[in-house]
N, C-alpha and C positions, 0 to 999 in steps of 0.2 A: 222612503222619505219619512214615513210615519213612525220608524222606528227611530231614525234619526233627530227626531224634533222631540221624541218623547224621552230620548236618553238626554236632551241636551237640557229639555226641561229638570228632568227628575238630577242632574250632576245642578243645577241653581241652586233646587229647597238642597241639597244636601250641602252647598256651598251654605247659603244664607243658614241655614239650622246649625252648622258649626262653630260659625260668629253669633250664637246668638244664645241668653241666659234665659230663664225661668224663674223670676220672681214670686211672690206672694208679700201684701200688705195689709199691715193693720194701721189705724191711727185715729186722731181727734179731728174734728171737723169744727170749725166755728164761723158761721156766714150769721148774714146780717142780710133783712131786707128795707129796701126802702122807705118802706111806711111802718117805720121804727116798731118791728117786731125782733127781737136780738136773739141767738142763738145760745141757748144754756151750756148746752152737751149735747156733742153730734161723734157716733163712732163712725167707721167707715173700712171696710176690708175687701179684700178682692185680689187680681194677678194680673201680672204683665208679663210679653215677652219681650226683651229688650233685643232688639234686632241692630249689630255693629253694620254701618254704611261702608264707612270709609274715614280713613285717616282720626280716629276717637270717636267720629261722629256717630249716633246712634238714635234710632226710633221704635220709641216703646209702645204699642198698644196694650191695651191691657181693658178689665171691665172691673167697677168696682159696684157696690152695696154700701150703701150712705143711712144708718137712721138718723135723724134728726129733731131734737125737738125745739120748735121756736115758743119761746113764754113772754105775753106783756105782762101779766099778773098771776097773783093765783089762783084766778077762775076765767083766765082770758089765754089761753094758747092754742098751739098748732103742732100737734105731730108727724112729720113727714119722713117716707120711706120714699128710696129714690136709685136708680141704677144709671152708672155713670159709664159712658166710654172714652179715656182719653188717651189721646195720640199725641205721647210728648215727646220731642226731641233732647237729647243732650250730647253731653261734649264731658269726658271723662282725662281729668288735669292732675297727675301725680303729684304729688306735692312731697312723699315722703313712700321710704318703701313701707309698703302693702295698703296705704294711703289714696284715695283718688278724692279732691273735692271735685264732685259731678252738680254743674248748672245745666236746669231745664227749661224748656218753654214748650206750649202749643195749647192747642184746643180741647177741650173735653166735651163732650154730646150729655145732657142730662134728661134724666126722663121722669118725672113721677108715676111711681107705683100705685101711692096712696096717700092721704092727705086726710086728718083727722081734727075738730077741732071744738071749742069749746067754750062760751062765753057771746058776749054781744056783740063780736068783732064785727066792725064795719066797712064792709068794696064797694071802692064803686059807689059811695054813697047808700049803699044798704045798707042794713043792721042785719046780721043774720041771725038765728039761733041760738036761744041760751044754754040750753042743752049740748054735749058733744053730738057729732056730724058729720057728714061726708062732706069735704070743701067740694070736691070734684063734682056731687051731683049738686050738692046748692047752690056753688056758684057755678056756672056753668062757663063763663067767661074766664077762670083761673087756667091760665095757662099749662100744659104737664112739661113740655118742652124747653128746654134752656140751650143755650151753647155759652160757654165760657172759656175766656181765655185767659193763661196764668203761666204762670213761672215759679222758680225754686234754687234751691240749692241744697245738695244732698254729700253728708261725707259717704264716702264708699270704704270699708275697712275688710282687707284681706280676699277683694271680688265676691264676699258672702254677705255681708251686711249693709244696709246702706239707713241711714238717719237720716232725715227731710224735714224741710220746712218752707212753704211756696204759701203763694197766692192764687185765686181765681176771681175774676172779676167777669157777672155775666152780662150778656150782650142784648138778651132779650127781655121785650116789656111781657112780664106776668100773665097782664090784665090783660084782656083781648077786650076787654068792655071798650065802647067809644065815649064813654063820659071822659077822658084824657091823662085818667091818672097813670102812674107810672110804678110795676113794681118791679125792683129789677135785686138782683143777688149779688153779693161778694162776699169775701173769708179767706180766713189762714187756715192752714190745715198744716198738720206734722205729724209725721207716722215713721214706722221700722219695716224696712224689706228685706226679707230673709234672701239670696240669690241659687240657685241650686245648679 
């Protein structure tokens, strides 16, 4: 019986691994938070596997690597490093041969790494440090954790390349402080997937 459960297992990933690509992405990141800190330049790289469901339908996990730097001034920003996991779905629509416009949606898990910053920026009703700093240990209330959800649309050209352009808009408050402010994330982002 335990050989029979384990061939029937192991014939699935070899179903599921056949219908399924290998990706890797590079691209621009440009979020905004809510207490008008604005994104200058954010790169952002990483892989996905795109796993086909059924009938076009597909779901990519993947993990990516985000730097980002937010600037209010020239002596007032924030450098953030960040790893993202998201679980997007899409739907792959020929349009032309070797052609697919591919639309996506789903959730992405974000995590800060690290968080750097500089100037008299104020949470929460603080003022923190004028010197550069660790957000993480001086504010201790700054959230690492995001979930964001967002969508795109992506050309697919030749099932090797794919061009993207999506949104993400997050879900959670920053600030864990109960003074009641509110910081929350969102951006476009567009990047190139190489498919292998």
């Amino acid at each position: 019986m335990k050989k029979i459960i384990l061939t029937i297992a192991l014939a699935a990933v070899a179903a599921v691994c056949a219908n399924a690509q290998v990706g890797v992405t590079a691209g621009f990141a440009q979020k905004n938070f809510t207490n008008n800190f604005e994104n200058e330049a954010g790169l952002f790289f990483g892989a996905n596997y795109n796993i086909e469901l059924v009938n076009g339908i597909a779901v990519a996990p993947g993990v990516e690597f985000a730097m980002l730097n937010y600037k209010k001034d020239a002596n007032n920003y924030q450098k953030e490093n960040y790893l993202a996991v998201p679980v997007l779905f899409n739907y792959g629509i020929e349009v032309a041969d070797g052609f697919k416009l591919v639309p996506y949606l789903g959730p992405t898990f974000s995590y800060g790494l690290s968080s750097k910053a500089k100037g008299g920026i104020s949470w929460g009703g603080i003022t923190l440090a004028t010197d550069e700093y660790d957000v993480y240990e001086t504010y201790s209330d700054y959230n690492k954790f995001d979930i964001l959800v967002g969508g795109g649309v992506a050309l697919e050209v030749m099932e090797m390349i794919r061009a993207f352009i999506g949104y993400n808009q997050g879900l959670l408050n920053r600030n864990n402080d109960t003074d009641g402010s509110v910081i929350k994330t969102s951006g476009l982002n567009f990047g190139v997937s190489y498919l292998f």
